[in-house]
C-alpha positions, 0 to 999 in steps of 0.5 A: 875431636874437633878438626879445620883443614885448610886447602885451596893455596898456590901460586899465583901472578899479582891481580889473579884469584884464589880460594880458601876452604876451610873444613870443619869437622868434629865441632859440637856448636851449631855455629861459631865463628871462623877467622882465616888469619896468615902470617909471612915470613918475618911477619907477625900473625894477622887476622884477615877476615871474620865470619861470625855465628849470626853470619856477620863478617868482618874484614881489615882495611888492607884486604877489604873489596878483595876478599870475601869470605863466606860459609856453606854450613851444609858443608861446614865449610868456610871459603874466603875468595880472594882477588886481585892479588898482591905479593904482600898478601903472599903468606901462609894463611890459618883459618881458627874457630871459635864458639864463643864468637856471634857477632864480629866487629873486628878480628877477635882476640885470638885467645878466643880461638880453640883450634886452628887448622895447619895452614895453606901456603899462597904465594903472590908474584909480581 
């Protein structure tokens, strides 16, 4: 059974930094692809940043040389540091994998994701 477990979230002040880990368990593919995506309240769903089978990585405009994301495949673990906060970046944030996913370009469609994890909260105060 495949399983992602989110951890890493908390409070912080704008301009701090946090960790995401993102385990991954029970999965069959020697790679995948993992995407950390959030959502705020109200808000609709977005992806972040991807990381792709061939370690290619992907990042939106909005968090791109503050975020980074990264994979440790000894551990199975997907990491996204993120730095110099911003109350908008406060959301839970999901990580979701996908085996169909090598190369990323962009953020993949999200039909393409087979499980997502339960989500780590971040909250960002001015």
């Amino acid at each position: 059974q495949v399983r992602l477990v989110e951890s890493g979230g908390g409070s912080v002040q704008a301009g701090g930094t946090v960790r995401l880990s993102c385990a991954v368990s029970g999965y069959r593919w020697d790679s995948y692809c993992i995407t950390w995506f959030r959502q705020a309240p109200g808000k609709e769903r977005e992806g972040v940043a991807a990381i792709g089978g061939d370690d290619s990585q992907f990042y939106i405009g909005s968090v791109k040389g503050r975020f980074s994301i990264s994979r440790d495949n000894a551990k199975n673990t997907v990491y996204l540091d993120m730095n110099n906060l911003q109350p908008e970046d406060t959301a839970m944030y999901f990580c979701a994998v996908s085996s169909s996913v090598l190369n990323v370009k962009n953020i993949p469609p999200v039909a393409l994701f087979e499980t997502w994890g339960q989500g780590t909260q971040v909250t960002v105060s001015s």
